[in-house]
N, CA and C atoms as an extended XYZ file, in Angstrom:
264
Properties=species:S:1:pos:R:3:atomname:S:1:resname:S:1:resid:I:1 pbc="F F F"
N        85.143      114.247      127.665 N   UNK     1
C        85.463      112.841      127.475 CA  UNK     1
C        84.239      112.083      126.961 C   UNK     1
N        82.988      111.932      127.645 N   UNK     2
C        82.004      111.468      127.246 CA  UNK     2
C        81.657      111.616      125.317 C   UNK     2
N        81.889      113.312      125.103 N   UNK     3
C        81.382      113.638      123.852 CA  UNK     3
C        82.319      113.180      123.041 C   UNK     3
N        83.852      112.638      122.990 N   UNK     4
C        84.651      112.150      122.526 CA  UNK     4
C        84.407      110.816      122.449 C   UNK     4
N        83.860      110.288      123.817 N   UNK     5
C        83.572      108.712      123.338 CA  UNK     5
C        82.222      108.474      122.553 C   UNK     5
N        81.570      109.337      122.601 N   UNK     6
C        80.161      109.262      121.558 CA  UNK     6
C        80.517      109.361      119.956 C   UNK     6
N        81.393      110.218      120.076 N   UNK     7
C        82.235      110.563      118.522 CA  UNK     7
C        82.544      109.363      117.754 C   UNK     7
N        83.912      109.183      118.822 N   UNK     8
C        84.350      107.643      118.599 CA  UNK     8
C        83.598      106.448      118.189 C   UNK     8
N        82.098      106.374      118.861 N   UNK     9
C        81.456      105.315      118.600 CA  UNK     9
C        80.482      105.808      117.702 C   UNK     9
N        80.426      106.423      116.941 N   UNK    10
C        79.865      106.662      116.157 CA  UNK    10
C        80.554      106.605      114.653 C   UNK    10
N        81.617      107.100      114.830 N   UNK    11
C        82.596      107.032      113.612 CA  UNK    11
C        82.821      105.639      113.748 C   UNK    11
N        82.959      104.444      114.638 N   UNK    12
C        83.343      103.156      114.524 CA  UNK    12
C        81.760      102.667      113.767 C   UNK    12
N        80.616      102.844      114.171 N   UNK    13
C        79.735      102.637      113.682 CA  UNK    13
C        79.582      102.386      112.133 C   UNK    13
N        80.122      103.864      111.701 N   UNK    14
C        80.238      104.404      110.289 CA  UNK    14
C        81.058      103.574      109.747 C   UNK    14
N        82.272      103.387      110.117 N   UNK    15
C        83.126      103.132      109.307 CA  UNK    15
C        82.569      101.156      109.271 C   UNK    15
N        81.970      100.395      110.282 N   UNK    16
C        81.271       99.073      110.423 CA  UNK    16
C        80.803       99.275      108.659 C   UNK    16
N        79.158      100.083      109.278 N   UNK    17
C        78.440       99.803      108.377 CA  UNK    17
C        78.657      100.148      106.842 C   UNK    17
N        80.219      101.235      106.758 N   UNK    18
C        80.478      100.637      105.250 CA  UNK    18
C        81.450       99.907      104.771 C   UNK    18
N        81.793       98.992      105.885 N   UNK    19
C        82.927       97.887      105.467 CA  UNK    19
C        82.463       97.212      104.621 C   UNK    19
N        82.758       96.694      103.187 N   UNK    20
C        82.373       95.848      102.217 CA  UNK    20
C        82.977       94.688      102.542 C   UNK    20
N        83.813       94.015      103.461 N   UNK    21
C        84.502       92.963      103.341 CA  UNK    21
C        83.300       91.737      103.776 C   UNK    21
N        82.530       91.884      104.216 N   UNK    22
C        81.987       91.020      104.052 CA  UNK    22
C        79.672       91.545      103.777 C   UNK    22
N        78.707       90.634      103.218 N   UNK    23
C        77.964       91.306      102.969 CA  UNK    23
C        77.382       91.617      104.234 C   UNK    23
N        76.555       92.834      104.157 N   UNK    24
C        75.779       93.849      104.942 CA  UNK    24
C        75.155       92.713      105.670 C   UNK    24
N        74.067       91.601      104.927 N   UNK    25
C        73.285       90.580      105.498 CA  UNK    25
C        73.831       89.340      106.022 C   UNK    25
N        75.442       89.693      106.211 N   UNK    26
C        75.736       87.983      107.031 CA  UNK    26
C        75.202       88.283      108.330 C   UNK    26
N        75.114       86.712      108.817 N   UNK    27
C        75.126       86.857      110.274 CA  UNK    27
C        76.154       86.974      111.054 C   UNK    27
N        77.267       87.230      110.548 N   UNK    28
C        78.484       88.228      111.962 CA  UNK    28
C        78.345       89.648      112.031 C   UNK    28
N        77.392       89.911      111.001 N   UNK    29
C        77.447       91.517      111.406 CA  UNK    29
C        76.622       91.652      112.432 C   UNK    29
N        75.073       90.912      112.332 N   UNK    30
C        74.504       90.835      113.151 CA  UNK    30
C        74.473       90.724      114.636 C   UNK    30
N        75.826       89.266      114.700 N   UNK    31
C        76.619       88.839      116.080 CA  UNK    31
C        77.234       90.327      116.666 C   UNK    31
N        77.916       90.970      115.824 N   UNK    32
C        78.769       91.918      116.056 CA  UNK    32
C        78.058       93.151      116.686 C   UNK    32
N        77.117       93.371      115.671 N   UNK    33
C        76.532       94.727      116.306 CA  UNK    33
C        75.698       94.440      117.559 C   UNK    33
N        75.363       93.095      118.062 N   UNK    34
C        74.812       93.326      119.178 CA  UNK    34
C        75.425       93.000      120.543 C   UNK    34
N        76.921       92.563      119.988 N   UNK    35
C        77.575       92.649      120.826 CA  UNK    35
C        78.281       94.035      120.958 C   UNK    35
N        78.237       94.862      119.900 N   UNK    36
C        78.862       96.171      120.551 CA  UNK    36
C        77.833       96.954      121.245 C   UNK    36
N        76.274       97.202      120.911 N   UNK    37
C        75.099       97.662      121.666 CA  UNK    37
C        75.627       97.169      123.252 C   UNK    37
N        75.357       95.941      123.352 N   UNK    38
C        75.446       95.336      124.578 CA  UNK    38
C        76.542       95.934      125.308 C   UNK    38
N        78.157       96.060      124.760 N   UNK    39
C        79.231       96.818      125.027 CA  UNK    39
C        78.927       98.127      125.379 C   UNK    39
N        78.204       99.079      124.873 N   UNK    40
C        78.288      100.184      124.339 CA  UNK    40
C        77.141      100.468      126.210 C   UNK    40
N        76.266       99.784      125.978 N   UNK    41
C        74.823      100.017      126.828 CA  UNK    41
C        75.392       99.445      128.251 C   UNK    41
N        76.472       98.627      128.411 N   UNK    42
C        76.537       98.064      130.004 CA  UNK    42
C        78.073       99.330      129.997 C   UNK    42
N        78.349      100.548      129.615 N   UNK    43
C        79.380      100.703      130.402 CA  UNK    43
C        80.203      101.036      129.810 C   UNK    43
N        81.337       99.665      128.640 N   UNK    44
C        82.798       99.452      128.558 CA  UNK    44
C        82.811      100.694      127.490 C   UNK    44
N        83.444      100.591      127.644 N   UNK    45
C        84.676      102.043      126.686 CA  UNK    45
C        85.829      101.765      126.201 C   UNK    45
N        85.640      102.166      124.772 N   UNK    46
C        87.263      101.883      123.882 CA  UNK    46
C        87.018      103.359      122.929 C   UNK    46
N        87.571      104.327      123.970 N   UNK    47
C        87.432      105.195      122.751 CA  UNK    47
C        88.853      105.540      122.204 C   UNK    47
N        89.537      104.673      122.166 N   UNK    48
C        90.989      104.826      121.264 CA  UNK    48
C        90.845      103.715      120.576 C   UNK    48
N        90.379      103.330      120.411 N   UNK    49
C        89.916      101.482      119.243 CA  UNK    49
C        88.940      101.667      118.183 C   UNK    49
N        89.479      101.257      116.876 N   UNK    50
C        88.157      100.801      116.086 CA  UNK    50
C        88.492       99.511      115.905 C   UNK    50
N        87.281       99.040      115.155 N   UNK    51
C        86.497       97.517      115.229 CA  UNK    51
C        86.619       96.907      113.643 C   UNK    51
N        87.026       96.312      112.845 N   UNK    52
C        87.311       96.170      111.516 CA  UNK    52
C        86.886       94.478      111.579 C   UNK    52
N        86.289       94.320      110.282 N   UNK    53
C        86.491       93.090      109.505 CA  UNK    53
C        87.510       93.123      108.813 C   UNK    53
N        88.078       91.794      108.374 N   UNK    54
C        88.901       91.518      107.125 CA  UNK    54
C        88.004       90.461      106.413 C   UNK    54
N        87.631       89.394      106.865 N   UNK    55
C        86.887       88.450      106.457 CA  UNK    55
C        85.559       88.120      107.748 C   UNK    55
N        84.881       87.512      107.190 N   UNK    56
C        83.717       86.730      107.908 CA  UNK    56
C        83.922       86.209      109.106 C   UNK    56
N        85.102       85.513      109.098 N   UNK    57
C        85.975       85.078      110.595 CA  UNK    57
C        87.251       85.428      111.033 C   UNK    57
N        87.570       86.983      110.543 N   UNK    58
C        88.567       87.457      110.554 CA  UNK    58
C        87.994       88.779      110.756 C   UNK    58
N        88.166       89.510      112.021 N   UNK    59
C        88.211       91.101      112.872 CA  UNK    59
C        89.083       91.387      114.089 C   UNK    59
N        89.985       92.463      113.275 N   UNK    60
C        91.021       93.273      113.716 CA  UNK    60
C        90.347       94.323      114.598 C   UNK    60
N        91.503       94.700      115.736 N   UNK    61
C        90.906       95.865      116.550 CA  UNK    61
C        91.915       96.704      116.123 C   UNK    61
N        92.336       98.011      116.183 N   UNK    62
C        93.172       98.490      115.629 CA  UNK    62
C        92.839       99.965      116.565 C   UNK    62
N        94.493      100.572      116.434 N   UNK    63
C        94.123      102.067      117.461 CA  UNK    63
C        93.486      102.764      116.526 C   UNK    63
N        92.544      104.097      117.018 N   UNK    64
C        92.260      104.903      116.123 CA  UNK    64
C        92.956      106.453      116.262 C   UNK    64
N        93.616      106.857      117.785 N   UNK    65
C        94.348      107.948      117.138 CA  UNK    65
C        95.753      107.628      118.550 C   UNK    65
N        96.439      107.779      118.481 N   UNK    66
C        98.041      108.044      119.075 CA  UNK    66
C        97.746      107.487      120.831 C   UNK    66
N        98.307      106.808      120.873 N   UNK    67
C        97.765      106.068      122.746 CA  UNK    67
C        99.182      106.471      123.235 C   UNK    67
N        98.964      106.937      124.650 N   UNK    68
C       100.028      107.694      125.025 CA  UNK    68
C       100.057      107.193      126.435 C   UNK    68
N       101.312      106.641      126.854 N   UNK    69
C       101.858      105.506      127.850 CA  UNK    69
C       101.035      105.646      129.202 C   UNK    69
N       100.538      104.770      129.275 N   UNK    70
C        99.595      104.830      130.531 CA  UNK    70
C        98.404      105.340      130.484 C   UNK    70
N        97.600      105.334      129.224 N   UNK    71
C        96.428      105.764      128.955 CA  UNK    71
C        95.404      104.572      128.584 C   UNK    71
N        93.797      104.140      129.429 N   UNK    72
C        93.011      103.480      129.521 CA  UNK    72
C        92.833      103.024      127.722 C   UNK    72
N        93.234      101.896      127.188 N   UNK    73
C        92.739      101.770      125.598 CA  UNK    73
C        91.182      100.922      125.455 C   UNK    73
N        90.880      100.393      127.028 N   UNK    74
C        89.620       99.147      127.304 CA  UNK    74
C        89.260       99.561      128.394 C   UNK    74
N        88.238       99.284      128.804 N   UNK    75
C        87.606       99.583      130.200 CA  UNK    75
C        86.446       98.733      129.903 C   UNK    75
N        86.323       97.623      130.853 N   UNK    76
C        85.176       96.876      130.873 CA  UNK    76
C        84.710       96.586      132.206 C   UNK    76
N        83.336       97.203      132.218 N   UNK    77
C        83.122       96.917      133.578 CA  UNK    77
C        82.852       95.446      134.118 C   UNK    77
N        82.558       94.726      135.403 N   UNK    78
C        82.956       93.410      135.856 CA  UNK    78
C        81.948       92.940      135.425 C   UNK    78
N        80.941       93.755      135.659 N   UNK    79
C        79.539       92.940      135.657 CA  UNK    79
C        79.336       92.110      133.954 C   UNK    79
N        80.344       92.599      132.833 N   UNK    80
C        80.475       92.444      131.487 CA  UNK    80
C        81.666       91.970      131.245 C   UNK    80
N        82.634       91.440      132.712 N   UNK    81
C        83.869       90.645      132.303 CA  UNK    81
C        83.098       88.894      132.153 C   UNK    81
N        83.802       88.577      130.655 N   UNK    82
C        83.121       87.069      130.588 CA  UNK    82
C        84.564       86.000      130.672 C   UNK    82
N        84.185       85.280      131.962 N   UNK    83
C        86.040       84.045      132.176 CA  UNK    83
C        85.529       82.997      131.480 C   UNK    83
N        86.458       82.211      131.423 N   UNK    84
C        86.484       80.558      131.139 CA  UNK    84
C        85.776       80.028      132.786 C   UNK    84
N        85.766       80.969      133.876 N   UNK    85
C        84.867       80.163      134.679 CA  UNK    85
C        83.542       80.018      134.992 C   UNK    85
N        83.789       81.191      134.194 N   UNK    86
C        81.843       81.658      134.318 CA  UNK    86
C        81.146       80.915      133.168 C   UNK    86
N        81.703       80.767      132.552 N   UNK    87
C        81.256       79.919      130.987 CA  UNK    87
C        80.864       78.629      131.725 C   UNK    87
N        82.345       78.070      132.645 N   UNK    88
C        82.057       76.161      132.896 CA  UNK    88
C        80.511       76.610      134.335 C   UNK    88
């Protein structure tokens, strides 16, 4: 499982850094990739998900292979759950 979710995030990686939809040097890629580090480094796990742009303020999550009924597609641990209460 582990070496599957390393896979996974690596091929999501790949497939990021050659999305042309928007350029290499905006700053949402920037936003993005350090919010998936941060994702990636506290824990959460999506290894049935990739991560897509369409536009600059437009990113789709999308499955990446067959999710089968009752199978984990997110896992975020608490300490990295963010509410509307913790924000106020």
């Amino acid at each position: 499982m582990i070496l599957q979710l390393e896979n996974n995030i690596v091929e999501a990686e790949t497939e990021l850094a050659l999305d042309r939809s928007i350029p290499l040097d905006h700053p949402e890629r920037t936003r993005f990739g350090t919010m998936f580090d941060w994702m990636r480094s506290g824990g959460a796990e999506f290894p049935k998900l990739k991560l897509r742009y369409y536009t600059p303020d437009y990113r789709g999550v999308h499955s990446a292979t067959k999710i089968n009924k009752g199978e984990t597609i997110l896992y975020v641990p608490v300490h990295q759950l963010l509410t509307l209460d913790m924000a106020m």
